[in-house]
N, CA, C and O atoms as CSV, one atom per row, in Angstrom:
chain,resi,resn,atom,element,x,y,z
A,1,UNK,N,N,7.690,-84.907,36.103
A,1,UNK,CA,C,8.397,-85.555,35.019
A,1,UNK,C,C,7.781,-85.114,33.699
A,1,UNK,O,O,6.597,-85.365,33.473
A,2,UNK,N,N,8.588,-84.424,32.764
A,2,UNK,CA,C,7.924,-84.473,31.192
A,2,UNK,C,C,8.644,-85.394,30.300
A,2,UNK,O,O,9.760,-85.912,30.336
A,3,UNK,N,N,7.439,-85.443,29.319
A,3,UNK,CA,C,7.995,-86.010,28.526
A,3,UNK,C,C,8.865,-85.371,27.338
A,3,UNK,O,O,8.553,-85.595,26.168
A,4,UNK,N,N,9.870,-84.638,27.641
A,4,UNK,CA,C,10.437,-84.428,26.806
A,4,UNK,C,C,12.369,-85.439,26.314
A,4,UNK,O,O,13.172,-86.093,26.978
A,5,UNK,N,N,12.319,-85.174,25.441
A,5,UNK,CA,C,13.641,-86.045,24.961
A,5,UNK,C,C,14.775,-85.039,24.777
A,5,UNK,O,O,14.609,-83.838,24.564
A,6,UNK,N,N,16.130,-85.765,24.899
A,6,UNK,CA,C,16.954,-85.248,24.494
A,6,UNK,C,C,17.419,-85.349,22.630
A,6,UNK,O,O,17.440,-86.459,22.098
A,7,UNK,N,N,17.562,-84.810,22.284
A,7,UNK,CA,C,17.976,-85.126,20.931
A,7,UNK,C,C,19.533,-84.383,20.075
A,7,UNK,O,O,19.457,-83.199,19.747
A,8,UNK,N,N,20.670,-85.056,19.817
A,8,UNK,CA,C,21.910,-84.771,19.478
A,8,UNK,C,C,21.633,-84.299,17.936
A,8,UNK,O,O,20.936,-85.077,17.285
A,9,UNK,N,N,22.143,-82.995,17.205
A,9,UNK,CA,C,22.232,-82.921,16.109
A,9,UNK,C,C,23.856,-82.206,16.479
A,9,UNK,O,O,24.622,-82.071,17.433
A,10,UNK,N,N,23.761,-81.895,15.098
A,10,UNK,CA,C,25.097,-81.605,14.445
A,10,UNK,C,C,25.287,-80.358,13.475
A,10,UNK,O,O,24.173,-80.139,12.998
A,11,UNK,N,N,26.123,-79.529,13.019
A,11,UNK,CA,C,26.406,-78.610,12.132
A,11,UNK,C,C,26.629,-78.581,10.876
A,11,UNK,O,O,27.742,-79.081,10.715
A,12,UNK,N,N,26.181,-78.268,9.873
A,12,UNK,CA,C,26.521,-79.074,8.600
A,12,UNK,C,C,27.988,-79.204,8.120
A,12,UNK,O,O,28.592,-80.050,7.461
A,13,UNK,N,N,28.425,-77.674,8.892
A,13,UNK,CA,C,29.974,-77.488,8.913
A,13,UNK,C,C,31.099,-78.762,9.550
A,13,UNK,O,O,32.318,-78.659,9.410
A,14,UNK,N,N,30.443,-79.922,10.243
A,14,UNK,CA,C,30.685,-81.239,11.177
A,14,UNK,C,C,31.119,-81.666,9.450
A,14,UNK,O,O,32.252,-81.444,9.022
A,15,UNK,N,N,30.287,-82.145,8.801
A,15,UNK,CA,C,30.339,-82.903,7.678
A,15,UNK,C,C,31.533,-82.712,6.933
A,15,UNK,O,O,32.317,-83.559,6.506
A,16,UNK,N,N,31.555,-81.467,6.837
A,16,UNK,CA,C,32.424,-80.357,5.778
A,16,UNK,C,C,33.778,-80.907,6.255
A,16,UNK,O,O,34.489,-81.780,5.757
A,17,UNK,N,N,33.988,-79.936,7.681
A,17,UNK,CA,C,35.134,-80.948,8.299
A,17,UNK,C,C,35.699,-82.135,8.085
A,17,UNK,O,O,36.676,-82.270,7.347
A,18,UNK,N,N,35.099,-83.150,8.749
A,18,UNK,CA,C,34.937,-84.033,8.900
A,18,UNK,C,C,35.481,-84.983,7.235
A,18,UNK,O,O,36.430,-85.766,7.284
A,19,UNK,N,N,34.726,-84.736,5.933
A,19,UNK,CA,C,34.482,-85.471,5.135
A,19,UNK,C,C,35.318,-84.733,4.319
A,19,UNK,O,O,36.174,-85.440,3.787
A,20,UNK,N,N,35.380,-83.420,3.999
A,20,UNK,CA,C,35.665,-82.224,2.607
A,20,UNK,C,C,37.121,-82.229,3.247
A,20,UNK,O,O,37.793,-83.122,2.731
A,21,UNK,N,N,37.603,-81.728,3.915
A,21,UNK,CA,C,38.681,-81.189,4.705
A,21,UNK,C,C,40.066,-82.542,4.510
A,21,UNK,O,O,41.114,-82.719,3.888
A,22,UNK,N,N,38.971,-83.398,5.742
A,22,UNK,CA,C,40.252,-84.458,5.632
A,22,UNK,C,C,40.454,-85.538,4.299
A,22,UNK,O,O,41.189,-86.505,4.498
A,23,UNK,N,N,39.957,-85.420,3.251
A,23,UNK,CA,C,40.126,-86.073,1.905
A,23,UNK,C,C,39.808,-84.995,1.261
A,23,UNK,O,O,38.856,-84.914,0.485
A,24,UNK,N,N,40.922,-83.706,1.661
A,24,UNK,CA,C,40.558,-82.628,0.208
A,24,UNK,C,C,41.521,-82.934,-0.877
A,24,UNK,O,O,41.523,-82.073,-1.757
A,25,UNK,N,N,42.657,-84.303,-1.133
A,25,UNK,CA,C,43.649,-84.413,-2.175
A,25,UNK,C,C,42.979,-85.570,-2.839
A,25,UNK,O,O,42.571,-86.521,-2.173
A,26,UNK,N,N,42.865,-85.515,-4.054
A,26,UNK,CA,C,41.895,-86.615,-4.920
A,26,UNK,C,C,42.720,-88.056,-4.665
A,26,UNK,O,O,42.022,-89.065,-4.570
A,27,UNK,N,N,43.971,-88.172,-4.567
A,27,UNK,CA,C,44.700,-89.103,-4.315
A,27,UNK,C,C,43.994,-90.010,-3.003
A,27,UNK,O,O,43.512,-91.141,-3.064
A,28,UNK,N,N,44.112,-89.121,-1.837
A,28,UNK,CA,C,43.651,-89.827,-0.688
A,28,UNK,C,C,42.355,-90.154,-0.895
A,28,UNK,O,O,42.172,-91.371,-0.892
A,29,UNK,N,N,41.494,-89.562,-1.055
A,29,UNK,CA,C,40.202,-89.973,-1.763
A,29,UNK,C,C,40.156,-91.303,-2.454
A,29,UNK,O,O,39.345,-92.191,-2.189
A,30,UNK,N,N,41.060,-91.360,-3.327
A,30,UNK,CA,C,40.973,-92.744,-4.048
A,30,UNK,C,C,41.405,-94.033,-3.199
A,30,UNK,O,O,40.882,-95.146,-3.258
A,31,UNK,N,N,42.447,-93.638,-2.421
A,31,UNK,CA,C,43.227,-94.964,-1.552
A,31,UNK,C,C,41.629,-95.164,-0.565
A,31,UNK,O,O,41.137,-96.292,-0.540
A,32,UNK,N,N,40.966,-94.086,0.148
A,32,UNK,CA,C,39.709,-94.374,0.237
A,32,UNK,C,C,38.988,-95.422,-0.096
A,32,UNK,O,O,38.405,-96.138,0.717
A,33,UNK,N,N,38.989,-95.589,-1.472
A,33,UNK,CA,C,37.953,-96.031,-2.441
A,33,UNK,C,C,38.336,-97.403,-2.249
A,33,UNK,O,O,37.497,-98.199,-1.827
A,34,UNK,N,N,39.922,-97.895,-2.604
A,34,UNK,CA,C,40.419,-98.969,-2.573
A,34,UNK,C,C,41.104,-99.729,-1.350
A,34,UNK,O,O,41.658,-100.813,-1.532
A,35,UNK,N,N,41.045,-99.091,-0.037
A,35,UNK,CA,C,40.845,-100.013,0.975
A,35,UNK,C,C,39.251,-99.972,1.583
A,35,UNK,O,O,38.946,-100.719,2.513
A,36,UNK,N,N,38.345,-99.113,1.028
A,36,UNK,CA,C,36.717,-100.414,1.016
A,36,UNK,C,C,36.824,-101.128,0.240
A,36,UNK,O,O,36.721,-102.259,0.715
A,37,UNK,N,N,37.060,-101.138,-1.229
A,37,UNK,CA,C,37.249,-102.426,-1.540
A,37,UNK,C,C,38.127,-103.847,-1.171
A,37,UNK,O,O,37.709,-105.003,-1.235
A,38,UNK,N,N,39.100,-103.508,-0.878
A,38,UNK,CA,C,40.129,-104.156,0.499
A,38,UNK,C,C,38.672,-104.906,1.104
A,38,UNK,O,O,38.193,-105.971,0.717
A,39,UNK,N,N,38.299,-104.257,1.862
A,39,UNK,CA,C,37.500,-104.614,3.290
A,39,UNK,C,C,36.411,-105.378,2.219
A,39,UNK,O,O,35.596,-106.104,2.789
A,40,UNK,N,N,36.369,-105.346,1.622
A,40,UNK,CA,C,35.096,-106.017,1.028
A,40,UNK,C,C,35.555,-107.640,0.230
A,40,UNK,O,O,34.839,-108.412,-0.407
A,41,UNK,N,N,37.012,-107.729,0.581
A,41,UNK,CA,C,37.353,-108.806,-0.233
A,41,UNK,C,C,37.897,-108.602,-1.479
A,41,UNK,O,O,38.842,-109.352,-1.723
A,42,UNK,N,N,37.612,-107.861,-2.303
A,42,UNK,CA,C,37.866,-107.592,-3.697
A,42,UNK,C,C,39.498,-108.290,-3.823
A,42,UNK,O,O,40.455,-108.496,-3.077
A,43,UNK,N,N,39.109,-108.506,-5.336
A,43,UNK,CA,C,40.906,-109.404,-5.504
A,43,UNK,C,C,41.226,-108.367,-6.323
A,43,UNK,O,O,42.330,-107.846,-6.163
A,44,UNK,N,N,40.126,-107.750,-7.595
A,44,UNK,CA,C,40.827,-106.619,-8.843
A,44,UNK,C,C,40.167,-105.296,-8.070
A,44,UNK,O,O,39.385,-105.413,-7.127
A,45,UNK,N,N,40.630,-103.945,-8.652
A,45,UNK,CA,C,39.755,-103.408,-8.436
A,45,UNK,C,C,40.582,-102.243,-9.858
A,45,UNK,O,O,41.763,-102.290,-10.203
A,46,UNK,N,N,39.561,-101.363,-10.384
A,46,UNK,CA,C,39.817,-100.719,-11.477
A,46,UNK,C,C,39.396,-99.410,-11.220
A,46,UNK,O,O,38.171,-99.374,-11.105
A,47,UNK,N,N,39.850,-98.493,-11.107
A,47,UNK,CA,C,39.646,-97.263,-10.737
A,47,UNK,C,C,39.607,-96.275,-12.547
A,47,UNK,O,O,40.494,-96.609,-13.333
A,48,UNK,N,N,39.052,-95.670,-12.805
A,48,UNK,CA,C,38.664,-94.777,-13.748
A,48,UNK,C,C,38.134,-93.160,-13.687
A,48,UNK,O,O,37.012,-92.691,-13.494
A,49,UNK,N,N,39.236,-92.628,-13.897
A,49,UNK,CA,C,39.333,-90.995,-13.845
A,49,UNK,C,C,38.381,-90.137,-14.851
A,49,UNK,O,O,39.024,-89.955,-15.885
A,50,UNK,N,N,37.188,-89.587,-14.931
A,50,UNK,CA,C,37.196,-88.656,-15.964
A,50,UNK,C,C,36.769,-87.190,-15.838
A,50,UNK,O,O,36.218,-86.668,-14.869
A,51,UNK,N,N,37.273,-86.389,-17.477
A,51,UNK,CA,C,37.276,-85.042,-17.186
A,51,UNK,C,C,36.332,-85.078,-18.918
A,51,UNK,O,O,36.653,-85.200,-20.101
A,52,UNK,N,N,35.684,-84.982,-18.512
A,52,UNK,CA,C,34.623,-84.436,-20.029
A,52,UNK,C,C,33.421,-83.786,-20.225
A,52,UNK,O,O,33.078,-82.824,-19.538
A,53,UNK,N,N,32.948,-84.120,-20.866
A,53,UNK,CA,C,31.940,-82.916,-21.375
A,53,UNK,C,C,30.849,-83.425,-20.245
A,53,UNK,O,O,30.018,-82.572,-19.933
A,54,UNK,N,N,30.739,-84.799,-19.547
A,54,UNK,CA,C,29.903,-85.076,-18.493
A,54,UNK,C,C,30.357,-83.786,-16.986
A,54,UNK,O,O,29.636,-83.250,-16.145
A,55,UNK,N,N,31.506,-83.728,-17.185
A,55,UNK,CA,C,32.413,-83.088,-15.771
A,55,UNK,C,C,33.402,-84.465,-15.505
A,55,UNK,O,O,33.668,-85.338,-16.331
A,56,UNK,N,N,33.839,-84.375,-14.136
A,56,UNK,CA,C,35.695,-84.875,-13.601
A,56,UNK,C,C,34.192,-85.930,-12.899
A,56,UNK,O,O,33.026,-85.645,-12.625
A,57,UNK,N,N,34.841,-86.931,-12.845
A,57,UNK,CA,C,34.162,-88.072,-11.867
A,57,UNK,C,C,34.812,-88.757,-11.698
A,57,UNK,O,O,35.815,-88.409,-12.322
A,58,UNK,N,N,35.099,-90.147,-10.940
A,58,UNK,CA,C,35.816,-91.641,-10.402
A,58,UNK,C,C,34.654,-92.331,-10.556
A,58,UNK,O,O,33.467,-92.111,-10.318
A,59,UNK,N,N,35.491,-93.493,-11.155
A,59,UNK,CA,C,34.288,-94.846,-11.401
A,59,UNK,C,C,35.654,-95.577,-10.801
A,59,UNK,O,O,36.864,-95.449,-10.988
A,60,UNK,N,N,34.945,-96.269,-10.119
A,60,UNK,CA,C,35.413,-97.235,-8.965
A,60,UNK,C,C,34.842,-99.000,-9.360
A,60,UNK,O,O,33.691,-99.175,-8.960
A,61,UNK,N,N,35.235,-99.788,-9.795
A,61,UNK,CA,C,34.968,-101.186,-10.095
A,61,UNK,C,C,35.461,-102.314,-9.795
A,61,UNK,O,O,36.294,-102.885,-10.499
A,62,UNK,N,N,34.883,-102.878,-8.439
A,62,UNK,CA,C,35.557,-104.077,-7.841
A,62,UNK,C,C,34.894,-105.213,-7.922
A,62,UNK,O,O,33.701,-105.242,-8.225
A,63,UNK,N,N,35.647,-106.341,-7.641
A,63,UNK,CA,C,35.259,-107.649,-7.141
A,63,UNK,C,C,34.575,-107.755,-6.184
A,63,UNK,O,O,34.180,-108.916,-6.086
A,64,UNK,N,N,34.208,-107.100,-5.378
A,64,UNK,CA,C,34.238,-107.296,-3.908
A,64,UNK,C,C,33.092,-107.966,-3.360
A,64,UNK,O,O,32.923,-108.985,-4.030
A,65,UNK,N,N,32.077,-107.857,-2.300
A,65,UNK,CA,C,31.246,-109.303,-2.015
A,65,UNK,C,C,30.512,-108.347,-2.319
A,65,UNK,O,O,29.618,-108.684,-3.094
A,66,UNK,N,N,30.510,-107.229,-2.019
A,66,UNK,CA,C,29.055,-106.208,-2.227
A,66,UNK,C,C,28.135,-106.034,-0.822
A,66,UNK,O,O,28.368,-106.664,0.210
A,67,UNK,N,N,26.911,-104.934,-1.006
A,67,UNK,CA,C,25.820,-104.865,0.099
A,67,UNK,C,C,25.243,-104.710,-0.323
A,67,UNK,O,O,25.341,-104.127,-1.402
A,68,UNK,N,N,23.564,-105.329,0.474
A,68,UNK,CA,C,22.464,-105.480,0.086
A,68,UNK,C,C,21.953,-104.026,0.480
A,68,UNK,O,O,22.819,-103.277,0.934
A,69,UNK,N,N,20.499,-103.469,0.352
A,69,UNK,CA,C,20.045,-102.503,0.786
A,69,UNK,C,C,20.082,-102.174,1.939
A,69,UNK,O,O,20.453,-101.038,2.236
A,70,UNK,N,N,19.659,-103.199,3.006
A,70,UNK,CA,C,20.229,-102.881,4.681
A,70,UNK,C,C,21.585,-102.388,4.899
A,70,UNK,O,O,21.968,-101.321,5.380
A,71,UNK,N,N,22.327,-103.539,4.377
A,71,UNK,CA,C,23.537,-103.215,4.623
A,71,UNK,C,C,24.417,-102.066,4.326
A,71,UNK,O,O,25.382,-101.633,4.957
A,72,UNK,N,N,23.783,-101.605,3.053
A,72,UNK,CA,C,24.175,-100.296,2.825
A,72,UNK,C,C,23.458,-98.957,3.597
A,72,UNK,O,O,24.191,-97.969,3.574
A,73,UNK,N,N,22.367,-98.791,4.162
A,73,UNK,CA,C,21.639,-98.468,5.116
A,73,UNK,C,C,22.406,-98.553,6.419
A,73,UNK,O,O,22.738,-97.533,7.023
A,74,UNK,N,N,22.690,-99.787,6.854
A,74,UNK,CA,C,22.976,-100.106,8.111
A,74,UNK,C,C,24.051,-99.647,8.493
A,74,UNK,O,O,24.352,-98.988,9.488
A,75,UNK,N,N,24.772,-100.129,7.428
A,75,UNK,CA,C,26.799,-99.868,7.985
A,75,UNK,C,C,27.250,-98.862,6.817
A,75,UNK,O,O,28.012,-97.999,7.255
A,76,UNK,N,N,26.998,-98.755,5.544
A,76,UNK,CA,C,27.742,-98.114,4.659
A,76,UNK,C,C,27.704,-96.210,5.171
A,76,UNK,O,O,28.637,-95.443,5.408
A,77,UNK,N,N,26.095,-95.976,5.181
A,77,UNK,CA,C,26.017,-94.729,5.408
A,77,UNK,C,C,25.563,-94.029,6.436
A,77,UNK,O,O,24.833,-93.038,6.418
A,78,UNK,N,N,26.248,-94.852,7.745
A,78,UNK,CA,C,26.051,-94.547,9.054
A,78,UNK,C,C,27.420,-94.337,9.182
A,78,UNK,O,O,28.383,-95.102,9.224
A,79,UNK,N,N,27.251,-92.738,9.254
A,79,UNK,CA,C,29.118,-92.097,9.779
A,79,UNK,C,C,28.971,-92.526,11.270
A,79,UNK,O,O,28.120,-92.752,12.130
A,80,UNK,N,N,30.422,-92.497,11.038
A,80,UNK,CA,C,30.903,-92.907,12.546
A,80,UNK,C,C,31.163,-94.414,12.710
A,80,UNK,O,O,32.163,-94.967,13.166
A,81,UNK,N,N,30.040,-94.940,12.237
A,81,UNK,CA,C,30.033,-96.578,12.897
A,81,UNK,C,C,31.659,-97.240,13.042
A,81,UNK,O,O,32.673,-97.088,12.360
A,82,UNK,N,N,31.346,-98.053,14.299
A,82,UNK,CA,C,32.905,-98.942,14.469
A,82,UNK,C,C,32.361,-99.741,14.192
A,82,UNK,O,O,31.159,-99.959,14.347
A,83,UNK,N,N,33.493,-100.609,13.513
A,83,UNK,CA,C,32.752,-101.907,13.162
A,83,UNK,C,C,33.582,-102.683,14.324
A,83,UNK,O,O,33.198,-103.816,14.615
A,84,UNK,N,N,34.566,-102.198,14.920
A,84,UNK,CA,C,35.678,-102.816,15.806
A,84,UNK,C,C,34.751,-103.182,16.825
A,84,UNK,O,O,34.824,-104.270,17.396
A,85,UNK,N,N,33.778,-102.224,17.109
A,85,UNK,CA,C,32.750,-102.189,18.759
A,85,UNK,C,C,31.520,-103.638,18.155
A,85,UNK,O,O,30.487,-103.946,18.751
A,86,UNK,N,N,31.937,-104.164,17.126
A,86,UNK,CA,C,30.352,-105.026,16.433
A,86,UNK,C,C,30.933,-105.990,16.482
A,86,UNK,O,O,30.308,-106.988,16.123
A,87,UNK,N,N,32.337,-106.179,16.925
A,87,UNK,CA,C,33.009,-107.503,16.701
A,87,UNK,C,C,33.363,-107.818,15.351
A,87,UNK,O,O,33.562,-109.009,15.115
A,88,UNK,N,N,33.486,-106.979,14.400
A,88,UNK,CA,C,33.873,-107.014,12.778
A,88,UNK,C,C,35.230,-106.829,12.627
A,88,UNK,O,O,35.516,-106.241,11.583
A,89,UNK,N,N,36.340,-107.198,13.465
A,89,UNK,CA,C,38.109,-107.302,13.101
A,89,UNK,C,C,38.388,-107.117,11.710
A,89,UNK,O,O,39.119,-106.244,11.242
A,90,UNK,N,N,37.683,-108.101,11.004
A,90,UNK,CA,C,38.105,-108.617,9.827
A,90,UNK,C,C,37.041,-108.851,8.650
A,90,UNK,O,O,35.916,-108.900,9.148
A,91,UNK,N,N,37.019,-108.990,7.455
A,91,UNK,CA,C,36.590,-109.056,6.201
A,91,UNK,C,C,35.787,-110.487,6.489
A,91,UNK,O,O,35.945,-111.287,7.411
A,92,UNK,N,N,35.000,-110.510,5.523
A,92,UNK,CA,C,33.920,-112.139,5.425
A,92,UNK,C,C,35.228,-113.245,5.274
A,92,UNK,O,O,35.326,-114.365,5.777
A,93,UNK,N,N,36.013,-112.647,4.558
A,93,UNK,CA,C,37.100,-113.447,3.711
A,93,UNK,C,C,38.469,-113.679,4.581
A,93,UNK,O,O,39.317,-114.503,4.238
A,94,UNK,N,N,38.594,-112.790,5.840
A,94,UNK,CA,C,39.595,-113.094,6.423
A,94,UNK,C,C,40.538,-111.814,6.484
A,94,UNK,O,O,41.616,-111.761,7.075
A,95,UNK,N,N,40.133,-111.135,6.003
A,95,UNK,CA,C,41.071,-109.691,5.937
A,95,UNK,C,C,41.036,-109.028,7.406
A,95,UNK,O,O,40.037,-109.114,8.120
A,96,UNK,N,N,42.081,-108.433,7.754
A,96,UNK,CA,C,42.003,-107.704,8.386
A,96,UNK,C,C,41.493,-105.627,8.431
A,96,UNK,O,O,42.179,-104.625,8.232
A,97,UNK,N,N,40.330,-105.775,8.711
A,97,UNK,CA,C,39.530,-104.551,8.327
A,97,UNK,C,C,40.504,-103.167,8.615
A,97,UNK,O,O,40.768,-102.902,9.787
A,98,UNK,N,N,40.992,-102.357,7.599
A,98,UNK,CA,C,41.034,-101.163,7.659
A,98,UNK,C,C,40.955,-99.730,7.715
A,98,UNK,O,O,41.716,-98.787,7.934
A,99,UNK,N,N,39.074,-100.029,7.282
A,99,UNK,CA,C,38.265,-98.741,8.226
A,99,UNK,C,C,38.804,-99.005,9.911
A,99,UNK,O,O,39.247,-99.930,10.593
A,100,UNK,N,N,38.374,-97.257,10.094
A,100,UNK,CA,C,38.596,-96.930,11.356
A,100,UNK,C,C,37.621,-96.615,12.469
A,100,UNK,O,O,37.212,-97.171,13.488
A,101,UNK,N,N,37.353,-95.022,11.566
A,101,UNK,CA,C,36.147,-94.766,12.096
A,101,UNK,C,C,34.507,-94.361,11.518
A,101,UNK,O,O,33.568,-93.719,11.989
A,102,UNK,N,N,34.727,-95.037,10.384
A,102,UNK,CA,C,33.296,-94.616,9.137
A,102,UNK,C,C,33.295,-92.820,8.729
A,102,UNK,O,O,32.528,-91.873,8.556
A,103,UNK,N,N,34.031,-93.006,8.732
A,103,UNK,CA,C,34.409,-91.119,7.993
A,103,UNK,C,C,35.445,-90.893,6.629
A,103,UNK,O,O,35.933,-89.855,6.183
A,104,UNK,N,N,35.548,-92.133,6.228
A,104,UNK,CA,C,36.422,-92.091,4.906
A,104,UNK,C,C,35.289,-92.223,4.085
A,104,UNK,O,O,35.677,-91.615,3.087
A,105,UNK,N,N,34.337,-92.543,3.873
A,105,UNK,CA,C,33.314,-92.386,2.936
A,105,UNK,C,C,32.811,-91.081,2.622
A,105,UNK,O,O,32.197,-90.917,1.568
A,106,UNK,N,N,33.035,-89.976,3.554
A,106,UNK,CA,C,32.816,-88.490,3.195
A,106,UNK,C,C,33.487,-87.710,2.329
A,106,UNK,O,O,33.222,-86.680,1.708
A,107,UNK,N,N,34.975,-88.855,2.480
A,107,UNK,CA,C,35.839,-88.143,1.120
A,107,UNK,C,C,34.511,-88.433,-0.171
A,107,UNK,O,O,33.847,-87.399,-0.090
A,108,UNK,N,N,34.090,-89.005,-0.876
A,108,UNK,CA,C,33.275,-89.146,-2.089
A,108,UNK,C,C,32.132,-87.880,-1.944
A,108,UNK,O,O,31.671,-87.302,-2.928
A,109,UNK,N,N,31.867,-87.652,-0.929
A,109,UNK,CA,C,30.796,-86.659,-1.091
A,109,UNK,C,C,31.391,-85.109,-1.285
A,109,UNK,O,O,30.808,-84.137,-1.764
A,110,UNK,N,N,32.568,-85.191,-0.823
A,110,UNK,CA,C,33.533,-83.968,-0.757
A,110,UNK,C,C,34.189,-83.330,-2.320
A,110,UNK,O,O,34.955,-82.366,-2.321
């Protein structure tokens, strides 16, 4: 018997796919933006486009309940995660959750 482990990695080209590819239209990207805020409760949410001497960015500004450092750790930037498999159906607030499979957050990095 050794002690050796198995260990799963990935291609960076996975990401690319995965995140760049399927939110390459800025539009979908944004509906992105605003069903996490959805899932988070939010009642307003204010989306803000810019193209200037900073560069093109989205400022994204909701109501929503927010995450603490774990939580953003835990669930925000763990691709993949189901929240369906955690028993998470639905929002703190009663919503019915419309993430799927934790891969719409790659649109922003894309």
């Amino acid at each position: 018997m050794t002690d050796r482990q198995l260990k799963m990695s990935f291609d960076p080209q996975t990401i690319e796919h995965l995140g760049v590819k399927m939110y390459s239209q800025i539009p979908n990207a944004i509906a992105e933006l605003i069903a996490n805020a959805y899932d988070a409760d939010a009642g307003t949410v204010h989306i803000k486009l810019y193209d200037d001497g900073q560069g093109k960015r989205i400022e994204v500004i909701d109501d929503g309940i927010g995450m603490d450092f774990d939580e953003i750790n835990q669930k925000f930037l763990r691709i993949g995660r189901n929240r369906r498999i955690e028993g998470a159906t639905e929002s703190p607030g009663g919503r019915k959750a419309t993430g799927k499979k934790g891969l719409g957050k790659l649109a922003l990095f894309g």
